[in-house]
C-alpha angles and dihedrals in degrees: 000000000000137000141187129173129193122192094308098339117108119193115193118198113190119163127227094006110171091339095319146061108260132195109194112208128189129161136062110344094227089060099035081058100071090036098058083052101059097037089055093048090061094044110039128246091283088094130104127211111221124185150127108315088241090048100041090048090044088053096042092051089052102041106058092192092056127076142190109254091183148304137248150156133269112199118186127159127183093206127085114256106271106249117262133285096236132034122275104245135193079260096055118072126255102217126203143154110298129227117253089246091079099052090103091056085053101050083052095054090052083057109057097023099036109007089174096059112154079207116063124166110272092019114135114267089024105128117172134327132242115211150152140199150141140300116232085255095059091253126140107268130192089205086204090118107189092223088047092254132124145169105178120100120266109235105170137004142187128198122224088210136167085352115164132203091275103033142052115209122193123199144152089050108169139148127203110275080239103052092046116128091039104105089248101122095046084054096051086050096048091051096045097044094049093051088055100045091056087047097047109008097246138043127206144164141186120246138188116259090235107039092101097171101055088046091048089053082043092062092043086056086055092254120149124232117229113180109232140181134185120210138183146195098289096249090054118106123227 
């Protein structure tokens, strides 16, 4: 990692960060302009800025030889997921962190429920998956198998990836086109949330602008929504 500051301007670099170089940038936008300059001079145009919405178009409009390359949501919270509206039954799934055995199961289900994941099993910065599914009888499973062994089907999972000391970061959540609905995937991300915020003291993950239904989950969960946008040098690809 790199850093610069200007007046009250911080630029963060920080390379392969959930699958790209970043550079983090936060104060005025008149100063944050020329830093981002500089900054992207030393590391290359592989690097993305990435800032507050209001901050990166601000920035943009007044760098011609900058562009948006998209928007999108970060959503953290400090605080444990509250506890569901309705009781846990024996038809509802128990989640919990699975063994490294059925990363392979996982990386079956991405593919077929969220082929465009940013989190895959053995990427770098993926540490470990939540998930949850269901026993051959049709009962609730934890699929946490002690000797790192299941049968039962896997139904919805969720990634702790890229996290940092102070942050826990989820990604690659995903449930089965045929268990939807369910409230599966809302249980895989409670439980892992609220692991993350005991371990680090605040959870957070990174969400698409238009994807209205999982924001929408997110805020049930207590998260917190911050408007975000990336941009790049303009001959620069997404």
């Amino acid at each position: 990692m790199r850093a610069w500051a200007l007046g009250e301007a911080v630029a963060v670099a920080c390379p392969d960060l959930n699958r790209r170089d970043r550079l983090a940038v936060r104060g005025p936008a008149g100063q944050v302009g020329p830093l981002v300059r500089y900054a992207l001079e030393h590391l290359g145009p592989s690097y993305r800025v990435v800032g507050s919405r209001a901050l990166v178009e601000e920035v943009v409009a007044a760098s011609p030889w900058l562009r948006v390359l998209g928007t999108f949501e970060w959503m953290d919270t400090r605080n444990p997921p509250p506890p569901p509206a309705r009781t846990t039954t024996g038809h509802m799934e128990r989640p919990g962190w699975l063994p490294g055995s059925r990363e392979q199961e996982v990386t079956a289900l991405l593919a077929g429920a969220a082929p465009s994941s940013w989190a895959v099993p053995g990427l770098a910065g993926v540490r470990r998956w939540a998930g949850t599914g269901r026993s051959p009888d049709g009962t609730a499973n934890p699929l946490t198998g002690l000797t790192g062994e299941g049968n039962g089907e896997l139904i919805a999972v969720a990634a702790d990836a890229w996290s940092s000391p102070q942050v826990g970061f989820v990604a690659g959540v995903a449930t089965s086109p045929r268990w939807r609905g369910r409230g599966h995937g809302e249980a895989v991300c409670r439980f892992a949330l609220g692991e993350l915020v005991a371990a680090h003291g605040r959870a957070a993950l990174m969400v698409d602008t238009g994807n209205h239904a999982a924001i929408a989950l997110y805020e049930r969960l207590g998260l917190r929504l911050r408007p975000l946008a990336a941009a790049a040098p303009a001959t620069e690809q997404a």
